[in-house]
C-alpha positions as CSV (number, residue, x, y, z in Angstrom):
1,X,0.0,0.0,0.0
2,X,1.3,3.6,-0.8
3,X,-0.6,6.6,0.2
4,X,0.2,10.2,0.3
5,X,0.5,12.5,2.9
6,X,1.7,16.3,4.1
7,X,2.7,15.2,6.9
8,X,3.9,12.2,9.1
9,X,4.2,12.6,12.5
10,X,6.0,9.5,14.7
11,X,4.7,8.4,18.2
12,X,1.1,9.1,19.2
13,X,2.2,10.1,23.0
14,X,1.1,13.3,24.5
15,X,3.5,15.2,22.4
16,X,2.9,13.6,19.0
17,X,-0.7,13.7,19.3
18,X,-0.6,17.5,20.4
19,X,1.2,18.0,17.3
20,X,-1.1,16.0,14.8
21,X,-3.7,18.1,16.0
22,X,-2.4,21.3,15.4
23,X,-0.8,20.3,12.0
24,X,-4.8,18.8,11.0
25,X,-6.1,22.6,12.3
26,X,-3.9,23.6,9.3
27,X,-5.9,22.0,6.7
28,X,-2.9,19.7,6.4
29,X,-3.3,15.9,5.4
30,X,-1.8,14.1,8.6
31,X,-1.2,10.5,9.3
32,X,0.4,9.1,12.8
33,X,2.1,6.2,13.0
34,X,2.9,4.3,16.5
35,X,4.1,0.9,17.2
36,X,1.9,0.7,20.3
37,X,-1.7,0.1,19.9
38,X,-3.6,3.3,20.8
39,X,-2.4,6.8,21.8
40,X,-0.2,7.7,24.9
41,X,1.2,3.9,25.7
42,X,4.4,4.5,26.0
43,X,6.0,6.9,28.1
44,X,3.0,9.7,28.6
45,X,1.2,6.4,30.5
46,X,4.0,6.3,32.8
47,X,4.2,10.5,33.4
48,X,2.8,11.6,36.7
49,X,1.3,14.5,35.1
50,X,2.2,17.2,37.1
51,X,1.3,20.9,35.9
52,X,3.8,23.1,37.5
53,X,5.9,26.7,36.0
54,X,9.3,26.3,38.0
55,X,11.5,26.2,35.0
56,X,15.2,27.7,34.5
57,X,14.4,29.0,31.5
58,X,12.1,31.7,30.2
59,X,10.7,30.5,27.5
60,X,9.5,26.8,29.2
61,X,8.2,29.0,32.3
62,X,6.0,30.8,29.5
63,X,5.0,27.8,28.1
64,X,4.1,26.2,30.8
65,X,1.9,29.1,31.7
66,X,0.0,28.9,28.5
67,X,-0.2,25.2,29.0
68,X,-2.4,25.2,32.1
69,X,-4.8,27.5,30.2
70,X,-5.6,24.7,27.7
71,X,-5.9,22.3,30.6
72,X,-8.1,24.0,32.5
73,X,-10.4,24.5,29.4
74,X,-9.6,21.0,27.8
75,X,-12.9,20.7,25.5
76,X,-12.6,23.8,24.2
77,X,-8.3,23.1,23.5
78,X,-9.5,20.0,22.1
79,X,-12.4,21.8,19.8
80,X,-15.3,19.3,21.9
81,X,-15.9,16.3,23.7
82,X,-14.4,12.8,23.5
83,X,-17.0,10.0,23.9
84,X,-14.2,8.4,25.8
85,X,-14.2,10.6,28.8
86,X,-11.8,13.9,29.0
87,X,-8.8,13.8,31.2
88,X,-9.1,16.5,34.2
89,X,-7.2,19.0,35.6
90,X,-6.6,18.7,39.1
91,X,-5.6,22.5,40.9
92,X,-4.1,21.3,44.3
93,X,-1.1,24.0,44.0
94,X,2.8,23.0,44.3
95,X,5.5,24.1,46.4
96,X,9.3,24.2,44.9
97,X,11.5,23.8,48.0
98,X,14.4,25.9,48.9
99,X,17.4,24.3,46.8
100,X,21.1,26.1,46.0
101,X,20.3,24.5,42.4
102,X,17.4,26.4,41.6
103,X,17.7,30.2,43.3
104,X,14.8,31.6,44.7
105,X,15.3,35.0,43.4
106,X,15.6,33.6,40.0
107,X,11.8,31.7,40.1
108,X,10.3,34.4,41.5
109,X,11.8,36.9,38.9
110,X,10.7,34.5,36.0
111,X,6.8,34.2,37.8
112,X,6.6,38.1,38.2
113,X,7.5,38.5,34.8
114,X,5.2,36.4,33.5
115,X,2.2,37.2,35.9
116,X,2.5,33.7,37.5
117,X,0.9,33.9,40.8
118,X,2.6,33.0,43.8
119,X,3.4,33.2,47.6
120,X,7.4,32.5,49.5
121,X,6.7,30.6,52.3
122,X,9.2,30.3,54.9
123,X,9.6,27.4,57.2
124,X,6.7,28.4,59.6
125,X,4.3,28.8,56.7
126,X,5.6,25.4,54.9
127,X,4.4,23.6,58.1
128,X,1.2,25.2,59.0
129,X,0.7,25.1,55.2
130,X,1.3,20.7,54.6
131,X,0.4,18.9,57.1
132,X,2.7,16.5,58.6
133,X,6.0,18.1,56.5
134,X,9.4,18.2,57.9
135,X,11.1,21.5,57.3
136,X,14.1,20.8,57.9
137,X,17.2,20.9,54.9
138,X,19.2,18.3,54.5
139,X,21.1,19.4,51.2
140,X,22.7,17.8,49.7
141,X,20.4,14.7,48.8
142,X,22.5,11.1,50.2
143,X,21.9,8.1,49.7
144,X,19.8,6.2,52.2
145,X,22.7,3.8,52.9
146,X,24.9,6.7,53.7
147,X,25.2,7.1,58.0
148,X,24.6,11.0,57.2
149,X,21.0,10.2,55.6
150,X,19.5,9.8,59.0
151,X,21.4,13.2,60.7
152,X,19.3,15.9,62.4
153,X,18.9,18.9,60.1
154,X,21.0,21.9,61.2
155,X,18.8,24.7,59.3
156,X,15.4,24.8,58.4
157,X,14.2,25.8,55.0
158,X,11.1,27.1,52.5
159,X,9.8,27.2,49.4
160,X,7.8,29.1,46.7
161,X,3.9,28.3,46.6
162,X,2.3,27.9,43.1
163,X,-1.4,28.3,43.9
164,X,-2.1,27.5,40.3
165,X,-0.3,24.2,40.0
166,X,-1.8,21.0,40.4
167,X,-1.7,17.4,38.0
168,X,-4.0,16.0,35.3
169,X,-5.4,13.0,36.4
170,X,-5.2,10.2,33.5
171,X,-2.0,11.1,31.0
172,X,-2.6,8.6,29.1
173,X,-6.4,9.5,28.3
174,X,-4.8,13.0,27.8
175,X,-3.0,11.5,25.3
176,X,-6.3,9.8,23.5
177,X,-8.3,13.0,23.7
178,X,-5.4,14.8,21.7
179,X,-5.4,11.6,18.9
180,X,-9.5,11.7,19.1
181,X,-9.5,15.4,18.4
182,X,-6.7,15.3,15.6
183,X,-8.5,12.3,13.8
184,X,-12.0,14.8,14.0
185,X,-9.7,17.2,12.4
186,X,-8.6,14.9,9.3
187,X,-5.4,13.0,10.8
188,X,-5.4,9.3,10.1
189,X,-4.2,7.3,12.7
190,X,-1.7,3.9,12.1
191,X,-1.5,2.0,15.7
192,X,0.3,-1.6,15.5
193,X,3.1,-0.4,12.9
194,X,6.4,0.9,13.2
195,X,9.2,3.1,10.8
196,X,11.2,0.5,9.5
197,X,12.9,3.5,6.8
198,X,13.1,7.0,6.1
199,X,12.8,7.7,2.6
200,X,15.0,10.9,1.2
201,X,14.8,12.8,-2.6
202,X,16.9,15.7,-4.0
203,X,18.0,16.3,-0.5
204,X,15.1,16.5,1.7
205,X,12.8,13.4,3.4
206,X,9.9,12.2,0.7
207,X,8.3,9.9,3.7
208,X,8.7,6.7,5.8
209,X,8.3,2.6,5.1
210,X,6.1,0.9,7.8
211,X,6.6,-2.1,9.5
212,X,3.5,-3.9,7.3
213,X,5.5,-3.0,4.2
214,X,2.9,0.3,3.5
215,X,5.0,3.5,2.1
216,X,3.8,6.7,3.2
217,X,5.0,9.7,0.7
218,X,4.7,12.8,2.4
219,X,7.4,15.9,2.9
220,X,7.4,16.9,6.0
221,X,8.1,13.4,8.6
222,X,7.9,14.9,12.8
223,X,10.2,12.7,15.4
224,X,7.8,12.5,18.0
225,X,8.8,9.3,19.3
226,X,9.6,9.5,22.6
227,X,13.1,6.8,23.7
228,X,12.2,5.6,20.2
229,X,13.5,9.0,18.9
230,X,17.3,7.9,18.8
231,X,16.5,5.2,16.4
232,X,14.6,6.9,14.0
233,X,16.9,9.8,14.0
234,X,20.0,7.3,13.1
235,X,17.3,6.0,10.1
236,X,16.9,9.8,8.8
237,X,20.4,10.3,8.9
238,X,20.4,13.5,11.0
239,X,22.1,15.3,14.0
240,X,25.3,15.3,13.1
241,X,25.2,19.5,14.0
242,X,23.1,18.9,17.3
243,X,24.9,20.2,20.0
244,X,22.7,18.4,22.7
245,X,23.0,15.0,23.1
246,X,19.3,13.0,23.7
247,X,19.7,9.9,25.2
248,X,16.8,6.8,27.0
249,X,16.7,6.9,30.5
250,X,14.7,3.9,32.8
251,X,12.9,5.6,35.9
252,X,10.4,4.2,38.2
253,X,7.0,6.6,40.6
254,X,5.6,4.7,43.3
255,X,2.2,4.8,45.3
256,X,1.9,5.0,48.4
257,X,-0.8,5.7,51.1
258,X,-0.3,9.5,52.0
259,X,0.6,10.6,55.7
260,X,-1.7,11.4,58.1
261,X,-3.7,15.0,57.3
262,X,-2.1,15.4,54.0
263,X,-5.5,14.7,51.8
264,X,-8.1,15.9,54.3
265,X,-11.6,16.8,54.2
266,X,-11.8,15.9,50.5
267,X,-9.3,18.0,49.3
268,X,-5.8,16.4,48.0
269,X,-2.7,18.1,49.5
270,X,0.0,20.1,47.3
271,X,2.7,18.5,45.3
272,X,6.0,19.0,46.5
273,X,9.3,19.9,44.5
274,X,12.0,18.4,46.9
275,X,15.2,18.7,45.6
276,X,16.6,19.1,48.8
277,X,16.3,15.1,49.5
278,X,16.4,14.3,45.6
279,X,12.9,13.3,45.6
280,X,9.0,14.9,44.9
281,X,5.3,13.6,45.3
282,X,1.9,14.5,44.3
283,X,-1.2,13.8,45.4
284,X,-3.6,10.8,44.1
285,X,-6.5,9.7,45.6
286,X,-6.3,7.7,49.3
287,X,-2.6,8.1,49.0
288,X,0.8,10.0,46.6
289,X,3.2,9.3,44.1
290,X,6.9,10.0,44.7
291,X,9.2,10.3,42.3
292,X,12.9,10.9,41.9
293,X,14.7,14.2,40.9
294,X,18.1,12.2,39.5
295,X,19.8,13.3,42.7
296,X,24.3,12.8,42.2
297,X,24.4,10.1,44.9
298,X,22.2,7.8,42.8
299,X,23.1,6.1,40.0
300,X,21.6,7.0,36.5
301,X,20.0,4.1,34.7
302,X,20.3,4.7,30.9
303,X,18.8,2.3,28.4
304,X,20.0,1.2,24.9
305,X,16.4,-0.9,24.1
306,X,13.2,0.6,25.4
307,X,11.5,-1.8,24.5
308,X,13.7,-4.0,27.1
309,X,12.8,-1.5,30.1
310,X,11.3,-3.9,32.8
311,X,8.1,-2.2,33.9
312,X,8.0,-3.8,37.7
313,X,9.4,-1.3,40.1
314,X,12.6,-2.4,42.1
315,X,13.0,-2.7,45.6
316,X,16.3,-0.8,45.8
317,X,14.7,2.1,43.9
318,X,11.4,2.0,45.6
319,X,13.1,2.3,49.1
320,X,15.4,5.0,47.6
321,X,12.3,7.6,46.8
322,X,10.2,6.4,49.7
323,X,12.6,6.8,52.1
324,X,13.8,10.3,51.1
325,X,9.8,11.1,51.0
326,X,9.2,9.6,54.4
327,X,11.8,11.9,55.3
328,X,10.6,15.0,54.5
329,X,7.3,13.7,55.9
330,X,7.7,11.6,58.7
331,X,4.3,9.8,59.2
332,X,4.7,8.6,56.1
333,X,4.2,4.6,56.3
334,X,6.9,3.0,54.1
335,X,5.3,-0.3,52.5
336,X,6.9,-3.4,52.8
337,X,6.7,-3.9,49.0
338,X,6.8,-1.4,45.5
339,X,3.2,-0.3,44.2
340,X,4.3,1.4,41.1
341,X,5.4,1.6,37.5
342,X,8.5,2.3,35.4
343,X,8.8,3.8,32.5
344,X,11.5,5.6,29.9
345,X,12.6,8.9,29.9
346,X,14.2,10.4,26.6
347,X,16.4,13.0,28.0
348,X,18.9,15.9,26.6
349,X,21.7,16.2,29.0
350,X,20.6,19.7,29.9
351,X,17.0,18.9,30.2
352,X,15.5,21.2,27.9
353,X,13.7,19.4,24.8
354,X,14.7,19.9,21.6
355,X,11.4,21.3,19.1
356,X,13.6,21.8,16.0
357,X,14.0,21.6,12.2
358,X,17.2,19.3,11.2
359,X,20.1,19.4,8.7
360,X,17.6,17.1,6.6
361,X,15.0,19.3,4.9
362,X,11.2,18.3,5.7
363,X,12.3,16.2,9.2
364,X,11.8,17.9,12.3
365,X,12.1,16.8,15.9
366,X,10.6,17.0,19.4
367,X,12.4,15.3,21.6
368,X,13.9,15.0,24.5
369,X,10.7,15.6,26.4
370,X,10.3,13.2,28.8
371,X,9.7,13.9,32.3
372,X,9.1,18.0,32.2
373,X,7.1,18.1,29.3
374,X,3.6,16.3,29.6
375,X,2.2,19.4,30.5
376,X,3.4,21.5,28.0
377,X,2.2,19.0,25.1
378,X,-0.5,21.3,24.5
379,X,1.5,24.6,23.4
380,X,4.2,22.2,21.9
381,X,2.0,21.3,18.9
382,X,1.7,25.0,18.5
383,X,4.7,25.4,18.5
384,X,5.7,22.7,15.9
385,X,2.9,23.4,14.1
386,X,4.4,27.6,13.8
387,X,8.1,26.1,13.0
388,X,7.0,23.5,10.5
389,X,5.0,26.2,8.8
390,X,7.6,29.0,9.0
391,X,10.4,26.8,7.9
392,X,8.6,25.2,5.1
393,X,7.7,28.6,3.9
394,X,11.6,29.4,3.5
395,X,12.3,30.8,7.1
396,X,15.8,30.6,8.3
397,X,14.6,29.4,11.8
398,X,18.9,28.8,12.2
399,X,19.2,32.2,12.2
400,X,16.1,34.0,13.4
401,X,14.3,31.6,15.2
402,X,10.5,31.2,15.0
403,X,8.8,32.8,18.2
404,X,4.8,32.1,19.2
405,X,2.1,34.5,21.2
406,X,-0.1,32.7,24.1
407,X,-3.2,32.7,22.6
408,X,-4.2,33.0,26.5
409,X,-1.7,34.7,28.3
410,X,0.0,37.2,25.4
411,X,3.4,35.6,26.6
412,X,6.4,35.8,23.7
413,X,7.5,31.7,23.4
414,X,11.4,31.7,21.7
415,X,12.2,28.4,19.9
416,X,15.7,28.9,20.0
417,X,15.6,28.3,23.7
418,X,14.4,24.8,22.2
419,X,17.6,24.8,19.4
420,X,19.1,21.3,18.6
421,X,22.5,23.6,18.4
422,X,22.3,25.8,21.2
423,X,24.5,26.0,24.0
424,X,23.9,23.9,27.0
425,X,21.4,25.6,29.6
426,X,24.2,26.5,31.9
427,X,20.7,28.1,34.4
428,X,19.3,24.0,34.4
429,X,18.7,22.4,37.9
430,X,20.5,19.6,36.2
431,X,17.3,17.1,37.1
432,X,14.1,16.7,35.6
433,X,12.8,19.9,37.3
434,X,14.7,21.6,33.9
């Protein structure tokens, strides 16, 4: 089978479907492909889907911003209903702890520009604020095998409040609703198949061979493919001139049941940014999820197969996280065995995706997203949709890269922030906080 197209777009995650969507609004002819068999079943299922604006970076903090606008008012983002049910935002508000790796003044001079809300709590306020929460700082994280884990903090420390923060409840559904809404737009959607070739004429891509031996002619092919990215990257031939590298990462989030008076009288508690102990959590019904913030006492686990990640949460790493959380909030009952998933994080070494044209006309990347990006997905499709245009229209994005306007907030977004040859973020926390 050979069909024709405008435009491919690879991986039907939160990202990929964002960006079908937006692409389909442009009267383009849009086919996904994804070797899983519906939208958002790869790493988006594993994100906890926290909507947060602590960023080192202008240009993500804006983003962000204009993100939680479109999940707040998901129908109308999504252009109606989905007879499959609509993921929901959850406002519970976050608090970024006090952490020498993300100043203070620096947030809060990012938030005031751009008319993010927010309060500094000191150590008083952090208490009486979340229940049950140990103030006390214990920088820098250590392992929980290390004798000075367990040490009485010295100095006590704060954080800054995002009222507005909060989490979307079901990513992967999140995921579907963008697929549903791009397919009501036009897009055709292949699950069950995967790129087995990039096809290339006169210098630029012409489309992609699929895994069923279908040829899909199109010139302009999007890398949205999550820890698959790599791969199909090294099948176009490209980034030879990035100057970030983007590599898979294995990471694991655990449940557990949340402390005494953190969820009380109905109302879930605030997540918590804790880079301090190298760890963070959010609330989810009857209990949390904790996380890891890639602390440098802790091993990284990178991955050469995704499709090898084993999904089963390990003990070691469980009782890493857990601990550290149990720490900050001592009531915390530590299970005797993981509740929780794994999934695969594709990750620049700065943190910062890469939303970019390449040195091979017509194929563009998003990746590097996973982690910090879920709840940007919905202004990243803009984005690429703006870029793709621009640069298809002749626009030396190189040179004078492609900015967007919120359609909510009026914020300026810069793409070069999101360059695959700019210079490393020198600002970045160095985790997945960005």
């Amino acid at each position: 089978m050979r069909i024709s197209a405008d435009a491919v777009v690879v991986g039907a995650g939160v990202i990929g479907a964002s960006i079908a969507l937006e692409l389909a609004k442009q009267h383009l002819d849009v086919v996904v492909v994804d070797k899983a068999g519906g939208a958002g079943q790869g790493s988006t299922s594993a994100s906890s889907a926290i909507i947060r604006f602590n960023y080192s970076r202008w240009d993500s903090v804006a983003a962000s911003w204009e993100a939680k606008h479109c999940w707040e008012n998901w129908a109308d983002h999504l252009g109606g209903d989905d007879e499959a049910g609509l993921a929901t935002f959850h406002r519970t508000g976050m608090v970024m702890l006090d952490v020498p790796v993300a100043p203070t003044d620096r947030l809060i001079g990012l938030f005031e520009r751009a008319g993010i809300p927010f309060e500094r709590w000191d150590a008083a306020a952090l208490q009486a604020r979340v229940p049950s929460i140990d103030a006390g700082q214990y920088w820098p994280p250590k392992a929980i095998d290390d004798e000075a884990f367990f040490e009485d903090a010295a100095e006590s420390l704060g954080g800054v409040f995002m009222p507005e923060a909060g989490f979307v409840d079901d990513p992967q559904l999140a995921a579907q609703n963008l697929a549903s809404a791009a397919e009501r737009a036009g897009a055709s959607l292949f699950y069950n198949r995967q790129v087995t070739e990039v096809l290339r004429q006169d210098g630029r891509v012409s489309g992609v061979v699929l895994s069923d031996g279908s040829e899909i002619a199109a010139p302009v092919v999007v890398n949205a493919a999550g820890p698959w990215s790599g791969k199909l990257n090294e099948m176009a031939g490209v980034g030879a001139d990035f100057s970030v590298s983007v590599r898979p990462m294995r990471q694991e989030v655990h449940y557990v049941p949340a402390p005494p008076g953190y969820n009380e009288n109905g109302r879930l508690g605030p997540s918590v940014a804790d880079l301090d102990l190298g760890t963070y959590i959010r609330a989810a019904p009857g209990g949390m999820y904790v996380g890891g913030t890639e602390p440098a006492c802790d091993p990284l686990e990178w991955i050469e197969d995704p499709d090898q990640c084993d999904p089963r949460p390990r003990v070691r790493q469980f009782e890493a996280q857990v601990m550290r959380a149990a720490r900050r909030f001592p009531t915390l009952a530590v299970p005797n065995s993981p509740k929780g998933i794994a999934g695969v994080y594709d990750v620049t070494e700065d943190w910062t995706p890469i939303y970019d044209r390449t040195e091979l006309d017509g194929f563009y990347v998003a990746i590097g997203t996973s982690g910090n990006q879920f709840k940007n997905a919905p202004v990243v499709g803009r984005m690429m949709a703006a870029l793709i245009d621009r640069v298809e229209g002749g626009h030396d994005h190189d040179g004078d890269p492609v900015h967007i306007v919120g359609e909510h907030t009026g914020l300026e977004i810069g793409l070069g922030t999101f360059s695959r040859k700019r210079a490393l973020n020198a600002d970045s926390s160095g985790t997945v906080m960005g």
